[in-house]
Structure formats: C-alpha cells, structure tokens
C-alpha positions in Angstrom: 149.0 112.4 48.7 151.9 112.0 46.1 150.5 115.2 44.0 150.8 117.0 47.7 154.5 115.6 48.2 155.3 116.1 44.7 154.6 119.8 45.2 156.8 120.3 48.1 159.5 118.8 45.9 158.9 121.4 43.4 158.9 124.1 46.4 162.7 122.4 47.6 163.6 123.0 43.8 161.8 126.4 43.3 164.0 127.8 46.3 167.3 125.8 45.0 166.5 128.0 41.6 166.4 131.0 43.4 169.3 130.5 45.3 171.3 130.0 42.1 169.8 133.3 40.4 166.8 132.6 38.8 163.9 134.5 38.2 160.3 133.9 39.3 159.0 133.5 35.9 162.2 130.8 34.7 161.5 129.0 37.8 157.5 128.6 36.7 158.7 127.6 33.2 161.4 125.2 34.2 158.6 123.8 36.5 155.7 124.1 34.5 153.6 126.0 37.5 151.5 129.1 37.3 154.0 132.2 38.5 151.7 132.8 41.2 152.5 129.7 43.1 156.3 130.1 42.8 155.8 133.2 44.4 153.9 131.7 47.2 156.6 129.0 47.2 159.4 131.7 47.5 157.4 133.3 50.1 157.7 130.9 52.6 153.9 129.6 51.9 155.2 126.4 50.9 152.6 122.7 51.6 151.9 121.9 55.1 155.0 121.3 57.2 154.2 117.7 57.4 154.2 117.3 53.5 157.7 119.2 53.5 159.2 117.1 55.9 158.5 113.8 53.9 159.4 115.6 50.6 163.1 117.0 52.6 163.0 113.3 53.5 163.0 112.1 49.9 165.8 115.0 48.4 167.8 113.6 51.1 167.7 110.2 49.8 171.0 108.3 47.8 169.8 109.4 44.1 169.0 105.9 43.4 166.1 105.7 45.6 164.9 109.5 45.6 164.6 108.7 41.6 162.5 105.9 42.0 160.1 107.6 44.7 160.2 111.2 42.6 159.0 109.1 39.1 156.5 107.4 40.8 154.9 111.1 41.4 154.2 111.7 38.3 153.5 111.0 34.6 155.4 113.5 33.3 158.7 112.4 32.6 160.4 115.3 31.3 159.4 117.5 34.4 160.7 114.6 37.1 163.8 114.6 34.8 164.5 118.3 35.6 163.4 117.9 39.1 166.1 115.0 39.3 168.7 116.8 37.3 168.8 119.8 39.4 168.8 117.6 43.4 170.7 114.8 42.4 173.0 115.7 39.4 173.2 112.4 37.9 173.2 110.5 34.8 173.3 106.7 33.6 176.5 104.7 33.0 177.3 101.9 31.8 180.6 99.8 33.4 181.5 98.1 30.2 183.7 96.0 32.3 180.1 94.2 33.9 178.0 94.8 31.0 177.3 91.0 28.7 175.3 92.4 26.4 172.1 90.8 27.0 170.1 93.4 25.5 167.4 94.1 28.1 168.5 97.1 28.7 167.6 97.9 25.4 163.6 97.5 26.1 163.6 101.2 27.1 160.7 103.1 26.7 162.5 106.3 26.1 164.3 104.9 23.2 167.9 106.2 25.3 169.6 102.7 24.6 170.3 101.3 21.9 173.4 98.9 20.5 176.4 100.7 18.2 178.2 97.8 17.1 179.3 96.0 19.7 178.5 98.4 22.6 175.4 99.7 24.4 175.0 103.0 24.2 173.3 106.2 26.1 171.5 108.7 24.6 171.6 111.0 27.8 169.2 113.6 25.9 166.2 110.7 25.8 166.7 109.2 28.9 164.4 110.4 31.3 166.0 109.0 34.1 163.3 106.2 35.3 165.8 103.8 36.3 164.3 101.2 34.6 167.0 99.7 33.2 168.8 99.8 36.4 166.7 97.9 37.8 166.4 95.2 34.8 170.2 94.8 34.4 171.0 90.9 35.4 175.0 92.4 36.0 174.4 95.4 37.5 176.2 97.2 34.3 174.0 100.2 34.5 174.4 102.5 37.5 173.9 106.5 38.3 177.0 108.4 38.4 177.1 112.0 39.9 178.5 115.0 37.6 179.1 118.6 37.7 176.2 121.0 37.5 178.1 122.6 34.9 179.7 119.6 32.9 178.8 119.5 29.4 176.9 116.5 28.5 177.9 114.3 25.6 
C-alpha cells in the first residue's frame, strides 16, 4: 500500500511540474519514472481515487509530519527529497538561541551536520530531509523553516 500512495504523490508532483512548465520527459527524470507513466499521470489516469485522496491527504499535511509519512515511502532518499522540496519548500534550521550543543544531532546518517568551531552547522546539499535530527534534539534547536521556490541555497 505505501508503494501505491507513494505513486499518487508522485502524480500530485508530476501535475505541480507541469503546471510550472515542465516537460514530460524533465518531469520522468526529476522523478525517476518511465515517460510513459508521467504521461498517464498528466492524463488524468492517475492511482485509484481512494489512493489519491490519502496521498492529497498527506501534501496537505504541516511539512513536519507530511516529511515523516513521505520518507517512510521509500528508500530512496534523494527522490523523497525532491518530492519534499517541490510540496513543502523547506529546509533545516538551527535556532542557535535553543541549541546546547549536545552533539546528537551530529549522529546523522547523511553526514549534513557537523560542528565548525563552536557552532553546528547544515550542509543543506547532504541533508536529505529525514527529520531525524528533529526529532533527536533534547531543545528542540532544529526545526523546518519554509523558503522561496526560488531562494538561492547557501
């Protein structure tokens, strides 16, 4: 069932893509599908209505639970990351006003955090968005934060 409400994700995105000008064949690449199915997607022969409710459901949750729901989908971690970059638009902060540096933030697997001097830092190009170390933070330091489609990262 995941795999089924998984795909209906990719059919919310596939249409959000096309909406915002992209072709058939970037839309299969940025979603690692066959062409054929984007096409069926973009047809209106999208999964069962059931399975696109539940998946509507899921876009239409606060980013901070949709994340958790969307990685638990699937193993690959740098296709959830684009799903989750185009619906939700957010990245991982840290509110160095909270953060006491305990360091378990640090255990992640992507390698995205890692201590520069006296600060913990965010590789936003390795994290994969897992939420992980949301979750693990005893102070609550790390937290998604929305930005512009179009903002340059850092």
């Amino acid at each position: 069932m995941p795999e089924h409400i998984l795909s209906g994700i990719k059919a919310i995105v596939a249409m959000k893509l096309k909406k915002e000008g992209k072709l058939q064949r970037e839309i299969a690449e940025y979603l690692k599908m066959d062409r054929s199915i984007i096409s069926h997607y973009l047809h209106g022969r999208h999964p069962s209505d059931r399975v696109m409710r539940v998946s509507e459901e899921i876009v239409d949750l606060p980013a901070e639970y949709g994340i958790r729901i969307i990685n638990s989908m699937s193993e690959d971690r740098e296709l959830t990351k684009k799903i989750i970059d185009n619906l939700y638009h957010v990245k991982i902060e840290i509110d160095r006003n909270k953060c006491i540096l305990c360091g378990e933030c640090l255990e992640c697997p992507y390698n995205a955090i890692f201590k520069n001097g006296h600060l913990i830092e965010i590789d936003n190009n390795k994290c994969m968005l897992c939420g992980d170390c949301i979750a693990i933070c005893p102070v609550n330091a790390l937290k998604l934060n929305k930005f512009l489609p179009n903002e340059l990262e850092e």
